[in-house]
KOLMARFI-498571 format. One line per field, with one value per atom (N, C-alpha, C): residue number from 1; residue in one letter; atom name; x negated, y negated, z negated. Coordinates in nm, 2 decimals, decimal comma. Each point is the difference from the previous one (the first is absolute). Example, Ala and Ser with C-alpha at 12.3 -4.5 7.8 and 13.67 -1.06 7.14 Angstrom:
# residues 2
k	(1 1 1 2 2 2)
r	(A A A S S S)
a	(N CA C N CA C)
X	(-1,32 0,09 -0,09 0,04 -0,09 0,08)
Y	(0,57 -0,12 -0,12 -0,11 -0,11 -0,11)
Z	(-0,78 0,00 0,00 0,07 0,00 -0,08)
# end
This chain:
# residues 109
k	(1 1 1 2 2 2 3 3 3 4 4 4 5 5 5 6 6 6 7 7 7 8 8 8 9 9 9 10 10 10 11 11 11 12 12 12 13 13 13 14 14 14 15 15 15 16 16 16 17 17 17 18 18 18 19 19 19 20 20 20 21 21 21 22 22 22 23 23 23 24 24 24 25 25 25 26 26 26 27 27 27 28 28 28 29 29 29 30 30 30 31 31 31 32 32 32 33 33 33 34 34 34 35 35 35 36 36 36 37 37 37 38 38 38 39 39 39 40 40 40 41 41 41 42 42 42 43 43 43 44 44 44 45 45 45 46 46 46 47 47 47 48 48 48 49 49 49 50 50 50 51 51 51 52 52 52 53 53 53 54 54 54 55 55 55 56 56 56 57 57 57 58 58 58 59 59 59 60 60 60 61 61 61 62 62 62 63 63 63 64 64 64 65 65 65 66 66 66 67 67 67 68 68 68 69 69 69 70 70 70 71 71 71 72 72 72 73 73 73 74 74 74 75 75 75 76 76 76 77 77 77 78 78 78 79 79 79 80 80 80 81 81 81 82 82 82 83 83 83 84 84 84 85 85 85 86 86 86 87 87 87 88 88 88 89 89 89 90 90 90 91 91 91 92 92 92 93 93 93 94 94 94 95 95 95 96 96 96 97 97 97 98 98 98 99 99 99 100 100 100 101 101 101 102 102 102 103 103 103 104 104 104 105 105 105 106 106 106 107 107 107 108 108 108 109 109 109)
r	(X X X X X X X X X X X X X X X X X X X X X X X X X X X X X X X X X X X X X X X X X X X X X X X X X X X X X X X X X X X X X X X X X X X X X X X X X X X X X X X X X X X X X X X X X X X X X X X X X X X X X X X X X X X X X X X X X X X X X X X X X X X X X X X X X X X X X X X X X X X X X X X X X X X X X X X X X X X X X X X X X X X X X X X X X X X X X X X X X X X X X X X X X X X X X X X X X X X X X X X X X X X X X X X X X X X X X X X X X X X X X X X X X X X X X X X X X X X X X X X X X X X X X X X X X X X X X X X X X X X X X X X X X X X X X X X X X X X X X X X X X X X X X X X X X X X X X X X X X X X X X X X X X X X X X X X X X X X X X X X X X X X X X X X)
a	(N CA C N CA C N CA C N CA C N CA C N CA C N CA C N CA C N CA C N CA C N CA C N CA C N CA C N CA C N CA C N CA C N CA C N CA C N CA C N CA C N CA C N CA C N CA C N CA C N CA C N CA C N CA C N CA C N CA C N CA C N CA C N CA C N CA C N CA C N CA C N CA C N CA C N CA C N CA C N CA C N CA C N CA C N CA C N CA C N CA C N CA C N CA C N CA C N CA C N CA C N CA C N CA C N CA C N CA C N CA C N CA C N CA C N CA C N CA C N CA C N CA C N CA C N CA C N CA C N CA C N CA C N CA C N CA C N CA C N CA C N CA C N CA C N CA C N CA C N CA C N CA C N CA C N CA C N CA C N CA C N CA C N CA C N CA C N CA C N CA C N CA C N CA C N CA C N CA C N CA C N CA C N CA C N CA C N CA C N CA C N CA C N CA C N CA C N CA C N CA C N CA C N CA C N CA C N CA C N CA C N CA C N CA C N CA C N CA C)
X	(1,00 0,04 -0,11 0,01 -0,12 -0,19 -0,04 -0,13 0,03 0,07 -0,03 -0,06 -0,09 -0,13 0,06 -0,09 0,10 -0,08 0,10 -0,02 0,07 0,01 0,08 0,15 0,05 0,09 0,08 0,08 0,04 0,04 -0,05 0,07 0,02 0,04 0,06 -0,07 -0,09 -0,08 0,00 0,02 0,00 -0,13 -0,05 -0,18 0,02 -0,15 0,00 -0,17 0,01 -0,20 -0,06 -0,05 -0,03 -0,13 -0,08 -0,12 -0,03 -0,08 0,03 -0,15 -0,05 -0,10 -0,08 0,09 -0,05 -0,05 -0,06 -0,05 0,06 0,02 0,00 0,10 0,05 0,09 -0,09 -0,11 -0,07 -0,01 -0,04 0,02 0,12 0,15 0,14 0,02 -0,02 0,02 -0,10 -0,10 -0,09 0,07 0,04 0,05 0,13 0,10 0,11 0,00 -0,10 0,00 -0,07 -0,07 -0,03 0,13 0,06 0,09 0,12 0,02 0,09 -0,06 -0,09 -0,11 0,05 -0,05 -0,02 0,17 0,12 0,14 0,03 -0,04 -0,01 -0,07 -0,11 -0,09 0,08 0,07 0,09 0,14 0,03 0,15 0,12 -0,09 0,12 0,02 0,01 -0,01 0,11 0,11 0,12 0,13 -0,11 0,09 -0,08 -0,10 -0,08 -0,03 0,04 -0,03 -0,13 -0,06 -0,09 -0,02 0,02 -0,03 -0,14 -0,02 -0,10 0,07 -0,04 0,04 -0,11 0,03 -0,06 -0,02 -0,11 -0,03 -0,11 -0,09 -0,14 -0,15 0,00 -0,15 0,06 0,17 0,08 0,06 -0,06 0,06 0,07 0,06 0,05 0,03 0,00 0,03 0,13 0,11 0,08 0,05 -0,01 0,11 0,08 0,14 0,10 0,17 0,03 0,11 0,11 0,00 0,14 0,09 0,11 0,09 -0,02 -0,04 -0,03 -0,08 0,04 -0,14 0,01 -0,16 -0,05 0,01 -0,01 0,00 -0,10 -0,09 -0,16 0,05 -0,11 -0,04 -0,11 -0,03 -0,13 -0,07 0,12 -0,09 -0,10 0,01 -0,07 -0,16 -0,02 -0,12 -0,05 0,08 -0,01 0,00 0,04 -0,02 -0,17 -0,04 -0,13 -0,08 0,01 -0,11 0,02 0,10 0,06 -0,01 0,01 -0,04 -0,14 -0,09 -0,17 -0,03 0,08 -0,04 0,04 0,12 0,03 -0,09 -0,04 -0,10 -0,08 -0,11 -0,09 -0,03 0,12 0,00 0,01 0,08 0,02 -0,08 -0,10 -0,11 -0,10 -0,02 -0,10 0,05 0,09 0,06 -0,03 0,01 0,04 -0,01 -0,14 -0,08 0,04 0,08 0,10 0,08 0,08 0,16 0,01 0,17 0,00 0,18 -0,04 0,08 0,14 0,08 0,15 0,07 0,04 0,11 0,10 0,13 0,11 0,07 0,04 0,09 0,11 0,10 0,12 0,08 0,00 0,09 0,11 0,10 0,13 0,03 0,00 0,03 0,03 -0,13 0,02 0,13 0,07 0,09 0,16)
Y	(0,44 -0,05 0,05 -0,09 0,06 0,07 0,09 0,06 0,09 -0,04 0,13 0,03 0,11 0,02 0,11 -0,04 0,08 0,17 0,06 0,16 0,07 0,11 0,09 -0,03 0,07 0,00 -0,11 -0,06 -0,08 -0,01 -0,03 0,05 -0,14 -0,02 -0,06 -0,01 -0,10 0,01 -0,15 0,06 -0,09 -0,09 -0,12 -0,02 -0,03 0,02 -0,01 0,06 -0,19 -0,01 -0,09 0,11 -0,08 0,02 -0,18 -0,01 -0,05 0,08 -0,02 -0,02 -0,02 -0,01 -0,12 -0,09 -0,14 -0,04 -0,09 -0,03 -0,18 -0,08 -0,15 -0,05 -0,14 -0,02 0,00 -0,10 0,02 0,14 0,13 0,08 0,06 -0,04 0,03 -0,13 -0,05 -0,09 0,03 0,01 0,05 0,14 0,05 0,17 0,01 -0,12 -0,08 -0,01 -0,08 -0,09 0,16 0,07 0,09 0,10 0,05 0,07 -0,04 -0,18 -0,03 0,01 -0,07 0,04 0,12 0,09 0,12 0,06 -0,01 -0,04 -0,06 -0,14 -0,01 0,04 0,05 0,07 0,09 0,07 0,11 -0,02 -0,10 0,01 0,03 0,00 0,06 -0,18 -0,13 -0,05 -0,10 0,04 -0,02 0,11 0,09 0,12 0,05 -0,02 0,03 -0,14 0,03 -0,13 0,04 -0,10 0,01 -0,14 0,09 -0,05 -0,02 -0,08 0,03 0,00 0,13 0,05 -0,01 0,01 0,02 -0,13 0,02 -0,10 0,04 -0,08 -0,03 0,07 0,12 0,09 0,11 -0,02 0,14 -0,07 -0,03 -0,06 0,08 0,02 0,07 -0,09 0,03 -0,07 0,18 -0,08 0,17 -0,05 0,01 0,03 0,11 -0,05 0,10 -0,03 0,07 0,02 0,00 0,02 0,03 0,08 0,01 0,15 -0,05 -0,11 0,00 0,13 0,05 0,09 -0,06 0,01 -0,04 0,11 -0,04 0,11 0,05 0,05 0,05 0,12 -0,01 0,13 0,03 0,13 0,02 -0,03 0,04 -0,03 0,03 0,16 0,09 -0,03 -0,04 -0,09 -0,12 -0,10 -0,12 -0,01 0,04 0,04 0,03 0,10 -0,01 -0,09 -0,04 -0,15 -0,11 -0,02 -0,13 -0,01 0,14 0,00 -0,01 0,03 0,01 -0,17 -0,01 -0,16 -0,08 -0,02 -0,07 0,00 0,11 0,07 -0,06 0,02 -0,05 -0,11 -0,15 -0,13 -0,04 0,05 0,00 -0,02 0,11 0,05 -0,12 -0,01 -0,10 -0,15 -0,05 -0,12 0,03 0,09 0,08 0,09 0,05 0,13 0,10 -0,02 0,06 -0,01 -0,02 -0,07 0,20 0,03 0,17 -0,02 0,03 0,04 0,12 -0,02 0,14 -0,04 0,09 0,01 0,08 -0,04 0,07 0,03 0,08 -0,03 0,10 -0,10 0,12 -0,02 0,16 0,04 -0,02 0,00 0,00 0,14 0,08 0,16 -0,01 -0,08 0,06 -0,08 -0,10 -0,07 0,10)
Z	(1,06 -0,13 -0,10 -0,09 -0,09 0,06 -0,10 0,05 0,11 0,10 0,11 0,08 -0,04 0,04 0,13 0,16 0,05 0,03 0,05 0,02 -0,14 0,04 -0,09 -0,06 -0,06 -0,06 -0,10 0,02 -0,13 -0,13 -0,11 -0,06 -0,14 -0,04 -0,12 -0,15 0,00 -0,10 -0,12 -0,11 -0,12 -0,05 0,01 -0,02 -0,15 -0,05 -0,14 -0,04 -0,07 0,04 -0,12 -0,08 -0,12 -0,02 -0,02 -0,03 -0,10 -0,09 -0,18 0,00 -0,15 -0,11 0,08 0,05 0,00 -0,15 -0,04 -0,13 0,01 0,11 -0,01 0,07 0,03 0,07 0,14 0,01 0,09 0,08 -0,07 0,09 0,05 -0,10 0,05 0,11 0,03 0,06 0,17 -0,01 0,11 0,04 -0,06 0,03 0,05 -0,04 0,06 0,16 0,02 0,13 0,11 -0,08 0,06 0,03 -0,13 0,08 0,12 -0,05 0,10 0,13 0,00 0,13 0,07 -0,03 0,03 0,04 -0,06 0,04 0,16 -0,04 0,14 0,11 -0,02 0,15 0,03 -0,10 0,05 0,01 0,01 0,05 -0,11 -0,14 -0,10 -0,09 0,05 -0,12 -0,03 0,12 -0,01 -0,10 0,03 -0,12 -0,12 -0,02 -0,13 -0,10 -0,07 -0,14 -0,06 -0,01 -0,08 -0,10 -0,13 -0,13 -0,11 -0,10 -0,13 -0,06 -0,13 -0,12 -0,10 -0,09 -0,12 -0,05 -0,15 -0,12 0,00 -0,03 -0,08 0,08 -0,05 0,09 0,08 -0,03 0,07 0,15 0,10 0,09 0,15 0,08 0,08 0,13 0,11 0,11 0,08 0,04 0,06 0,17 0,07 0,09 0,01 0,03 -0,02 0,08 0,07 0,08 -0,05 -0,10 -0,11 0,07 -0,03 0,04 0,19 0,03 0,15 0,06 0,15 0,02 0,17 0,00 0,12 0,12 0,12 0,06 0,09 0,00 0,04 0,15 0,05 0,10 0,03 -0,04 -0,03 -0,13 -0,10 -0,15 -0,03 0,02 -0,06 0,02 0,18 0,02 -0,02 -0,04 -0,02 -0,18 -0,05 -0,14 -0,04 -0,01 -0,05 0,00 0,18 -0,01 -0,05 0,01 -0,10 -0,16 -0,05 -0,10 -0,07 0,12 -0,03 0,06 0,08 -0,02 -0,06 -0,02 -0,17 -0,10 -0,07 -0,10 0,03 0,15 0,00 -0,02 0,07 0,00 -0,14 -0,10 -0,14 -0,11 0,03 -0,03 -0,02 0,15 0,03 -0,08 0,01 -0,04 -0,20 -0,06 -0,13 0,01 -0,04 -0,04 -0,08 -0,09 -0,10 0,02 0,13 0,00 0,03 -0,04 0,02 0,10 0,11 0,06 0,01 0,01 -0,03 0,12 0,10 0,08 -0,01 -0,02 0,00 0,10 0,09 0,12 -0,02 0,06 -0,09 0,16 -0,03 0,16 -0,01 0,10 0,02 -0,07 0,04 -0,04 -0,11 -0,10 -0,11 -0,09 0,07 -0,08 0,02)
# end
């Protein structure tokens, strides 16, 4: 179900991925198809939404789980690199674009 990355431990995780200081629709829009993209290689895009927010030069692209939580094994490993490749792909696509990861554990609800 969901990103389950295998080995280790399971555990219960909340996604929450916001790609901000877009300046255009063009680049909310490109940073869209990229985050869905990127959803699906990984198996989250049946449980992660992804949305565009904002008005004018304040643009935002989020995926997000909502009180849903996915259920991972092997976060703790599969986490960082997904993170530095997101960023990286981001980056590249929108040189300015600024990446934020939220992950909210089970525990902490």
């Amino acid at each position: 179900m969901g990103a389950d990355i295998v080995g280790g431990v399971s555990v219960q995780i909340g996604v929450h991925v916001e790609i901000s200081g877009l300046r255009d629709d063009r680049e909310q829009v490109g940073m869209t198809m990229l985050l869905t993209k990127v959803m699906r290689e990984h198996r989250m895009d049946d449980e992660v939404f992804v949305s565009m927010r904002g008005k004018g030069a304040d643009l935002s692209v989020h995926a997000d789980s909502g009180d849903h939580k996915l259920i991972f094994s092997g976060f703790y490993r599969w986490a960082p690199d997904f993170e530095k490749m997101l960023t990286a792909r981001a980056t590249q696509l929108v040189s300015h674009a600024q990446v934020h990861y939220g992950w909210e554990y089970e525990d902490e609800f």
